[in-house]
C-alpha positions as CSV (number, residue, x, y, z in Angstrom):
1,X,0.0,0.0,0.0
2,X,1.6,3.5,-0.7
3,X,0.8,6.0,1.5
4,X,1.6,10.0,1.5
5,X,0.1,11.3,4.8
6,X,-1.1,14.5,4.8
7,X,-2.8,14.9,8.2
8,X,-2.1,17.8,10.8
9,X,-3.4,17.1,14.3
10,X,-2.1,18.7,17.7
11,X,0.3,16.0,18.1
12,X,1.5,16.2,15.0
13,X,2.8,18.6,12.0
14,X,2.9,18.2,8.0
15,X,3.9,20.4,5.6
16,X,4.2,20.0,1.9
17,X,6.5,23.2,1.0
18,X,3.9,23.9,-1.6
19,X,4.4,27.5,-1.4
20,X,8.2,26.7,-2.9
21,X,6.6,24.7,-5.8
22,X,8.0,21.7,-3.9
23,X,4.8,20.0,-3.6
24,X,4.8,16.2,-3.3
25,X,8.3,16.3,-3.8
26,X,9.0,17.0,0.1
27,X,7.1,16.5,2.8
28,X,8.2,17.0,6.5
29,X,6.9,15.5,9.2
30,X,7.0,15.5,13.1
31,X,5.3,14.0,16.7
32,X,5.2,14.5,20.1
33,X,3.5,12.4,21.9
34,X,2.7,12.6,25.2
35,X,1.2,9.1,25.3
36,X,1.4,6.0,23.1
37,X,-1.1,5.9,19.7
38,X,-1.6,2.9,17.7
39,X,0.2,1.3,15.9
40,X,1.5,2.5,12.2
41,X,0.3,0.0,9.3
42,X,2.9,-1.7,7.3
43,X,3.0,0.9,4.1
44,X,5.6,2.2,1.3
45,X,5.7,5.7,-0.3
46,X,6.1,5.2,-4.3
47,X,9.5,6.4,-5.7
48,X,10.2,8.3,-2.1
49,X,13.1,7.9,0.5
50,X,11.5,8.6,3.9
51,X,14.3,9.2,7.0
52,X,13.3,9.6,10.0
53,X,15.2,11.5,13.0
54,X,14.4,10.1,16.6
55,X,14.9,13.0,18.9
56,X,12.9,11.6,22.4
57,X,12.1,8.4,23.4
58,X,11.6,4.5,21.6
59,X,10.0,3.6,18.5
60,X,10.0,0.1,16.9
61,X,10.1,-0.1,12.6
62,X,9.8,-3.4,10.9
63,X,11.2,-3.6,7.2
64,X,11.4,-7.0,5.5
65,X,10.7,-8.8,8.4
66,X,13.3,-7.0,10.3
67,X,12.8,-5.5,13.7
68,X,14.7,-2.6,14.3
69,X,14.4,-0.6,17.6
70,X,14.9,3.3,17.4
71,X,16.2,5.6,20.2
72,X,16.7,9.2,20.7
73,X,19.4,10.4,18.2
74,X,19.4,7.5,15.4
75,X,18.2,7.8,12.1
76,X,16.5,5.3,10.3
77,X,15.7,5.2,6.2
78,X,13.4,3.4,4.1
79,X,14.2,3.3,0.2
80,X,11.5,4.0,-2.2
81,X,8.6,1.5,-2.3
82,X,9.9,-0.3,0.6
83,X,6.7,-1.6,3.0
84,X,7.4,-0.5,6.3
85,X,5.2,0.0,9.7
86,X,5.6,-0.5,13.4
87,X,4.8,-4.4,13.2
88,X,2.4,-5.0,15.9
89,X,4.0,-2.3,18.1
90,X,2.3,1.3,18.5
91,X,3.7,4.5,18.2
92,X,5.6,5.0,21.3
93,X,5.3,8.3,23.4
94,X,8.1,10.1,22.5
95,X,9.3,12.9,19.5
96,X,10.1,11.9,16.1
97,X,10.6,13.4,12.6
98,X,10.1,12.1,9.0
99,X,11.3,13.7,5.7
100,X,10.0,12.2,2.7
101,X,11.8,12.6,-0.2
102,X,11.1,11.8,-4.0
103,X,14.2,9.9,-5.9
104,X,13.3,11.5,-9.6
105,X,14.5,8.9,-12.9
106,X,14.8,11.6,-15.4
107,X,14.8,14.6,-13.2
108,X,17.1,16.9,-11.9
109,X,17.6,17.0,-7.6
110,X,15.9,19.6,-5.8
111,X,18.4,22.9,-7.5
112,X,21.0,21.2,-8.6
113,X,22.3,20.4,-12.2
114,X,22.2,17.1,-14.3
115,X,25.7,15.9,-13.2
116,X,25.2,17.3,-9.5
117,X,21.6,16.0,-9.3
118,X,22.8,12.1,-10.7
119,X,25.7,12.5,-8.0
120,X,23.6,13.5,-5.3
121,X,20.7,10.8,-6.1
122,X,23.5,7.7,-6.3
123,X,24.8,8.8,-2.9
124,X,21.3,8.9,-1.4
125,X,20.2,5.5,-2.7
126,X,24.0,4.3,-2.2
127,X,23.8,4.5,1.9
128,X,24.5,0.7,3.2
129,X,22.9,1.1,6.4
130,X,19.8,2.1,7.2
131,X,20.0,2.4,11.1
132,X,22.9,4.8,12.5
133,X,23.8,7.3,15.1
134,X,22.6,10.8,14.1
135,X,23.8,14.3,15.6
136,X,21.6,17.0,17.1
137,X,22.9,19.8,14.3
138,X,20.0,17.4,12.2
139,X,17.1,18.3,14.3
140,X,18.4,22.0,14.7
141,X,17.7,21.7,10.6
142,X,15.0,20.5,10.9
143,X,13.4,23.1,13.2
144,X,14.3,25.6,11.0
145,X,12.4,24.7,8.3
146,X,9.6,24.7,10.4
147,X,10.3,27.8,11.4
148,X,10.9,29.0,7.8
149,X,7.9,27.2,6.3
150,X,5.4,29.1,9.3
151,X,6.7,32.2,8.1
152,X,3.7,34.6,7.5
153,X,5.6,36.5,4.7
154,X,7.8,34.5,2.8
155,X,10.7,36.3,1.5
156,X,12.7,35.4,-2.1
157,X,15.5,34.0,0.2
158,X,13.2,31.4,2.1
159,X,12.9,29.1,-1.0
160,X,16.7,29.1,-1.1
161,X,17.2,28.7,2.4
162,X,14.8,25.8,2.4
163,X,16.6,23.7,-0.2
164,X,20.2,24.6,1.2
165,X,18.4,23.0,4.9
166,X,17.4,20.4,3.2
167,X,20.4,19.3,0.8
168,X,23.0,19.9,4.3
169,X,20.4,17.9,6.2
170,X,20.5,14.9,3.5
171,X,24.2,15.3,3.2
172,X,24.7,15.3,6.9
173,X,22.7,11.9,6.6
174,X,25.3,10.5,3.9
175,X,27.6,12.0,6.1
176,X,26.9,10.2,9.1
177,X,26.1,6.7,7.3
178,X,29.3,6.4,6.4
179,X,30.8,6.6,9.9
180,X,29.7,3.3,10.4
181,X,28.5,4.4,13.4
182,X,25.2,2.4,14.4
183,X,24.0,1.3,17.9
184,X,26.4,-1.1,18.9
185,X,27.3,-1.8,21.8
186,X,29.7,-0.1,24.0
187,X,30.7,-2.1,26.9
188,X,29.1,0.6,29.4
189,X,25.6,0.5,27.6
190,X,26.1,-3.0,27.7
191,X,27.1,-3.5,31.0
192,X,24.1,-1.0,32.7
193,X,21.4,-2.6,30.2
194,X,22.2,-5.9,31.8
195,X,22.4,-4.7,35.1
196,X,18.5,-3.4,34.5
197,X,17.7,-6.2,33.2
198,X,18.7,-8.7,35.7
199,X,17.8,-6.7,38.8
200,X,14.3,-5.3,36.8
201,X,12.2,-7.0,39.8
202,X,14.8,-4.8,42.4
203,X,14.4,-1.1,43.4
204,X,16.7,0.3,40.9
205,X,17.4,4.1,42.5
206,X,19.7,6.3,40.3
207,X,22.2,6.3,42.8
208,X,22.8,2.5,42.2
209,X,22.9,2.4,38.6
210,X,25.7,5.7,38.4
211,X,27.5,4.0,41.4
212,X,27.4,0.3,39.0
213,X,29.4,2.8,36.1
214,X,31.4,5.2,38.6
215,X,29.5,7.9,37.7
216,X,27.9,10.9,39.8
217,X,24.0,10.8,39.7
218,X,24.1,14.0,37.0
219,X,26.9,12.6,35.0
220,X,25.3,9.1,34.7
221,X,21.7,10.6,34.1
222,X,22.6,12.8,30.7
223,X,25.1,10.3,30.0
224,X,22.3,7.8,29.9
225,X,19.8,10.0,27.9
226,X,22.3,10.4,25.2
227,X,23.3,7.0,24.9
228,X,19.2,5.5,25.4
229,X,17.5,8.5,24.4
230,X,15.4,8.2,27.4
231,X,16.1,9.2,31.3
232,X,16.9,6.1,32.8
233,X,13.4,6.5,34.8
234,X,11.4,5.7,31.3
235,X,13.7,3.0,30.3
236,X,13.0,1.3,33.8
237,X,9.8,1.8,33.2
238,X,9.7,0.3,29.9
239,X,11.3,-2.4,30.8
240,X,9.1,-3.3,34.0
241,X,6.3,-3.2,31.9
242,X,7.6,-5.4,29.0
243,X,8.9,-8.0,31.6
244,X,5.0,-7.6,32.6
245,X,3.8,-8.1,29.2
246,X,5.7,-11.7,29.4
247,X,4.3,-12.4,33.1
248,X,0.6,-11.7,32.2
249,X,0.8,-14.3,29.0
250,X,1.8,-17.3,31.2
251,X,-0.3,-20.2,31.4
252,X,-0.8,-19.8,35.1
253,X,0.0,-16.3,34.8
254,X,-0.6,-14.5,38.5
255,X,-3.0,-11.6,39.4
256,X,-2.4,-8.3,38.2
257,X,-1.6,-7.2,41.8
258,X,0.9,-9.9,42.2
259,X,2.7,-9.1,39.4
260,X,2.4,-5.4,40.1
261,X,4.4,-6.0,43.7
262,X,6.9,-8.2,42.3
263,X,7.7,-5.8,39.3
264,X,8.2,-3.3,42.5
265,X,5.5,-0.9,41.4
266,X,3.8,0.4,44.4
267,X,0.4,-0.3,43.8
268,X,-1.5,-2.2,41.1
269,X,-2.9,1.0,40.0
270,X,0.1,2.7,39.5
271,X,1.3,-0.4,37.5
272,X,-2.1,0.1,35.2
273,X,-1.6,3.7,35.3
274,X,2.4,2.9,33.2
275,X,1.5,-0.3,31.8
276,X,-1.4,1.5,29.8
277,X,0.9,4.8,29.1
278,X,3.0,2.6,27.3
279,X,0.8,0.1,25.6
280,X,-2.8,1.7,25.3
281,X,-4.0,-0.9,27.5
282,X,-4.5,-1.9,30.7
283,X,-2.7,-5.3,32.0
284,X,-6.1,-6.7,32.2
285,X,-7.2,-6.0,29.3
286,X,-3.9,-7.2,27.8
287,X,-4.1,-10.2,29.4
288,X,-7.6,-11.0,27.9
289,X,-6.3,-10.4,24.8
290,X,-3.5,-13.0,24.9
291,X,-6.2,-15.6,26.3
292,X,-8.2,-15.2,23.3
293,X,-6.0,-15.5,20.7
């Protein structure tokens, strides 16, 4: 199914830079959602790169049966009529922008020339990963064409300072593809994720976790936002509730209150209360779900 979304809400913006004679060329896109939404249905955009820049939070993309998770400062790219969607995850809570891009044939690239335009084009379709570290300079980029695109009187310079934003964004993208610098694993993200992980049914206070990595509480908390693109809090969080997830689809799987304590929540309606914030539904009604199917 191809797809080409158009829809503004609160949560979200679009814009089609149709005032630069760009329309369904470009479109740029961004979320911030302050709670999880359902999830996005496997689609493919027809002749059109789409990259997305993660700036807050988790989201989960599935292309060709590949899983792929996304944090707070990757990238990830989809080629032209490649199906893509969140699998059966939802949209996380979190921020997130797209820019969808059309790959001409026989056309020349955004403003530049025939021989620019083919160099340009074989770079774009040449990148070899499509899940890699980022840098904030491409959200600042990003902003700005926001910012120049809500202009209420455009200017003759706006046009050209839209396409200059959005060939250094797409270079900085090359750019950064080629440092061969995708989430692996360092051995201090590896070592604290672990740590989590084991201990998830243990009070895990910051304190702990900087003291497991030598790190003061401040140090260890931006140092873990950059590297997770979440405060350590929400990945906790996350990870309680997806070791709930598991609990709840046993055969002789427990009460919700029982699994609620043991996850060290404080209550079982504080474990709803998460448990729906980052699922859309409540452990019960997740639960009755799994028995039914």
């Amino acid at each position: 199914m191809s797809d080409f979304d158009t829809r503004s809400t609160t949560e979200r913006s679009i814009i089609n830079f149709k005032k630069f004679n760009l329309d369904e060329k470009i479109r740029l896109g961004r979320y911030s959602y302050k709670h999880v939404h359902g999830e996005l249905e496997t689609h493919s955009h027809d002749g059109m790169m789409e990259i997305c820049y993660c700036d807050k939070g988790m989201q989960v993309y599935e292309v060709n049966g590949k899983e792929y998770q996304i944090r707070g400062g990757d990238v990830f790219i989809t080629f032209p009529n490649e199906p893509h969607g969140t699998a059966r995850h939802p949209e996380e809570k979190g921020a997130l922008y797209w820019l969808i891009v059309q790959i001409p044939k026989n056309e020349r690239f955004l403003h530049y020339d025939d021989e620019e335009s083919a160099v340009f084009i074989k770079e774009l379709m040449s990148i070899g990963q499509r899940h890699f570290k980022g840098t904030d300079s491409m959200k600042k980029m990003l902003d700005q064409l926001f910012i120049l695109h809500e202009e209420p009187v455009q200017q003759p310079l706006h046009k050209l300072q839209t396409l200059n934003l959005i060939s250094n964004f797409l270079l900085t993208v090359i750019e950064y593809s080629q440092k061969n610098v995708a989430r692996e694993q360092s051995d201090r993200i590896s070592e604290i994720r672990n740590y989590i992980h084991t201990n998830i049914y243990q009070s895990l206070p910051i304190e702990l976790l900087a003291k497991e990595l030598c790190m003061s509480d401040s140090h260890f908390k931006s140092w873990f936002k950059k590297e997770f693109g979440m405060p350590p809090v929400d990945y906790i969080l996350r990870t309680r509730v997806e070791e709930g997830k598991k609990l709840l689809q046993l055969p002789d799987a427990e009460s919700v209150t029982s699994i609620a304590f043991k996850l060290n929540f404080s209550s079982s309606q504080y474990f709803a209360t998460v448990f729906k914030k980052y699922t859309g539904v409540s452990p019960a009604e997740f639960k009755q779900r799994h028995l039914k199917t």
